[in-house]
C-alpha positions in Angstrom: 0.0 0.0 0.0 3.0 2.3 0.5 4.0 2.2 -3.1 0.4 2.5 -4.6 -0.8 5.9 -6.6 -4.3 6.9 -5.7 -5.9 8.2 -9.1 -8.4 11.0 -8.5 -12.0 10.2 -9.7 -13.2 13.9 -9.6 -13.3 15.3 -13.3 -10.4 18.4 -13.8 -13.2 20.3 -14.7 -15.0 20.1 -11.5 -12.3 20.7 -9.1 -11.2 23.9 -11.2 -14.6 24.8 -10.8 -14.6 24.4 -7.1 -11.2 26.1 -7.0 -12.6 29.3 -9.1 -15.6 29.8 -6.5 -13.2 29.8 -3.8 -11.2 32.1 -5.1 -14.1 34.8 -6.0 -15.4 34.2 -3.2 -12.2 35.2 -1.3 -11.6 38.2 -3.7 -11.4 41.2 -1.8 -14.7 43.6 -3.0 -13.8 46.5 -5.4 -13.5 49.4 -3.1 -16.9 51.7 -3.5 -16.7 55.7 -2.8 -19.4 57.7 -1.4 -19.7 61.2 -2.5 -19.6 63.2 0.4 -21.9 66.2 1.1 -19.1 68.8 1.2 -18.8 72.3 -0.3 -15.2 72.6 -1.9 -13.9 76.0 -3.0 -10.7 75.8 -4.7 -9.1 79.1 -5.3 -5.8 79.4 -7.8 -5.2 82.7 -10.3 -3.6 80.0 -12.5 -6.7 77.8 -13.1 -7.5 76.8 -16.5 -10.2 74.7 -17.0 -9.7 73.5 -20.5 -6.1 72.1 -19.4 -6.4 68.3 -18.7 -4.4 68.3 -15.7 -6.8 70.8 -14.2 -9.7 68.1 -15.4 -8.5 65.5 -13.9 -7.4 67.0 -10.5 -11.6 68.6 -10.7 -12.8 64.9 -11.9 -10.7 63.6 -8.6 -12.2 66.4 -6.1 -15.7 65.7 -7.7 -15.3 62.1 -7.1 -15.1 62.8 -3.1 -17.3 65.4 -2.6 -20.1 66.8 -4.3 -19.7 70.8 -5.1 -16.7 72.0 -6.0 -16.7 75.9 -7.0 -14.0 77.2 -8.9 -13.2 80.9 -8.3 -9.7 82.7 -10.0 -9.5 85.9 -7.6 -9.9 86.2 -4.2 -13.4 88.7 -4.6 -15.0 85.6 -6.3 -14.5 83.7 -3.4 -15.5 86.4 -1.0 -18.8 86.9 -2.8 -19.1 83.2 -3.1 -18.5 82.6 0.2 -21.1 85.4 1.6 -23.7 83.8 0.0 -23.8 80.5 1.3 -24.7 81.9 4.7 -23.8 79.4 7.6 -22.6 77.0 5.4 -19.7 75.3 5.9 -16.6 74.9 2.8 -13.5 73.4 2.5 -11.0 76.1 0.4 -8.4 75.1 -1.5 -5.5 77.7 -2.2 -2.5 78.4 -3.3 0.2 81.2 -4.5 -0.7 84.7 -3.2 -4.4 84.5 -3.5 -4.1 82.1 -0.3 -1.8 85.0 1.0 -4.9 87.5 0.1 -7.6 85.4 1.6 
């Protein structure tokens, strides 16, 4: 009995079967993001909206939260700002208008 070979009786077919369910089943879920309810203001003189990087980093914000304003001087923002009342906003700045805010 010690020098025998056992020969499986369970079809390939099934076992790979068996072995693909495991693994899906094991699969870590595709991570799922929730749009948060968050007012973004980003504020940059520099800004160009037709410029793909600036797309992309907007498509990003927008992914996270759901309103992101873009204002190019620091009044915009001010004005903006006023008229959302007790609101609360998350502001993005950089260069000098960050200094001017």
């Amino acid at each position: 009995m010690s020098g025998q070979k056992f020969k499986s009786t369970v079809p390939k077919s099934t076992v790979s079967a068996a072995l693909n369910r495991a693994t899906l089943s094991g699969a870590i879920p595709p991570r799922r993001r929730m749009t948060q309810n968050y007012l973004v203001i980003w504020v940059d003189g520099s800004i160009d909206e037709n410029n793909s990087d600036c797309r992309n980093t907007l498509a990003q914000l927008r992914a996270v939260v759901s309103d992101v304003n873009v204002c190019t001087t620091s009044e915009q923002c001010v004005e903006f700002l006023n008229e959302i009342d007790d609101g609360k906003a998350f502001i993005i700045s950089s260069g000098a208008l960050g200094q001017s805010l």
